[in-house]
C-alpha positions in Angstrom: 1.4 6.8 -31.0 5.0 5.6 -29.0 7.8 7.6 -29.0 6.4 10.3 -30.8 3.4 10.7 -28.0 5.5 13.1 -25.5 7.1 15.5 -28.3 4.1 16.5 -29.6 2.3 16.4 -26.0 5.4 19.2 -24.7 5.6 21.0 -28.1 1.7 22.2 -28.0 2.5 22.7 -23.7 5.1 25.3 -24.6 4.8 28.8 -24.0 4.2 31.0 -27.3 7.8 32.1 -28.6 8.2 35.3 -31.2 11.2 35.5 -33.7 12.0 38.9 -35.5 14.4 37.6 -38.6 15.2 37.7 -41.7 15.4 35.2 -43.9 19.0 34.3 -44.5 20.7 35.8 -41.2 23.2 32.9 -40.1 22.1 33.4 -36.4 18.6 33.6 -37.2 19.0 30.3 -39.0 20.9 29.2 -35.7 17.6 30.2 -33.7 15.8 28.5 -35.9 17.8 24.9 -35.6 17.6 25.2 -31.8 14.1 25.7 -31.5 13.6 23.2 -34.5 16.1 20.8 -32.2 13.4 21.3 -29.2 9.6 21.1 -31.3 8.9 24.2 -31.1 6.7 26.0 -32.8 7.4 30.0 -33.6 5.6 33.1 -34.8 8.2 34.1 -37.2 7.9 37.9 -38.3 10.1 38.5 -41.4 11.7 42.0 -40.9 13.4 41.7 -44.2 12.1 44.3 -46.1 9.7 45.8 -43.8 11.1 49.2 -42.3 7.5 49.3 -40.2 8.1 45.9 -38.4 11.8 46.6 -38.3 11.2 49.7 -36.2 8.4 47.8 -33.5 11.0 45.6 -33.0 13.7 47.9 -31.9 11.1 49.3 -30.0 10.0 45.9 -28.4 13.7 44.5 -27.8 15.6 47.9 -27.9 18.3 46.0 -29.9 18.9 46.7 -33.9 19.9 43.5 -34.9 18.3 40.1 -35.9 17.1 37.6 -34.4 15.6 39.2 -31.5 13.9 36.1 -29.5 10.1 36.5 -27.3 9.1 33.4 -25.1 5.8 34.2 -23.7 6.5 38.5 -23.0 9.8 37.9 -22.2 12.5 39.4 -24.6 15.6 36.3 -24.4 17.4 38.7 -26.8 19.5 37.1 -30.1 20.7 33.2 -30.9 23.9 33.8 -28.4 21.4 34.6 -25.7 19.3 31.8 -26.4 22.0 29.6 -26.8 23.7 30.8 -23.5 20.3 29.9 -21.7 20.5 26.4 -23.3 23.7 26.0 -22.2 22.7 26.7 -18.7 19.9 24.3 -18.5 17.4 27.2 -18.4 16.2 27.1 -22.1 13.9 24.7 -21.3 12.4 26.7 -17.9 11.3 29.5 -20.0 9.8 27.5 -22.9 8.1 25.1 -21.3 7.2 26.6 -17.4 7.0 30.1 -18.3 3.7 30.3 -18.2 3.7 28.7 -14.2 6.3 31.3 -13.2 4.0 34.4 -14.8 1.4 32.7 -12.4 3.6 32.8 -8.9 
């Protein structure tokens, strides 16, 4: 298995991230290169053309604009905040220890 052994061993470790996007958004597609970049794996929820799913999530994030970014519970926000907390070095502390920091 080699080099490929750990990716796939941290990708299924991660906790469970939630994207609300549409299809062509340029900062949706950002989201989606970063998380690509890291082997993650994403619920993505296409509010495209759905003025129900739309709506839960302005009521989940209480922002009107896509993408709007879940690790675990936690609302991140859009790409510029998930890209902020990558350039901090805390990207990483949410995806993959969220779940012991929930546990503290």
């Amino acid at each position: 298995m080699g080099i490929s052994e750990p990716a796939s061993q941290q990708a299924m470790k991660h906790s469970p991230v939630r994207m609300y996007a549409t299809r062509f958004c340029p900062y949706c597609l950002r989201a989606r290169a970063l998380l690509t970049s890291k082997d993650i794996v994403w619920e993505e929820i296409n509010v495209g053309m759905d003025a129900d799913l739309w709506q839960e999530m302005e009521s989940l994030s209480g922002r009107d604009t896509v993408p709007q970014i879940f690790i675990g519970d936690l609302h991140v926000g859009g790409y510029d905040d998930m890209a902020a907390l990558e350039r901090a070095g805390k990207l990483d502390t949410l995806l993959f220890n969220h779940h012991t920091a929930e546990g503290a």
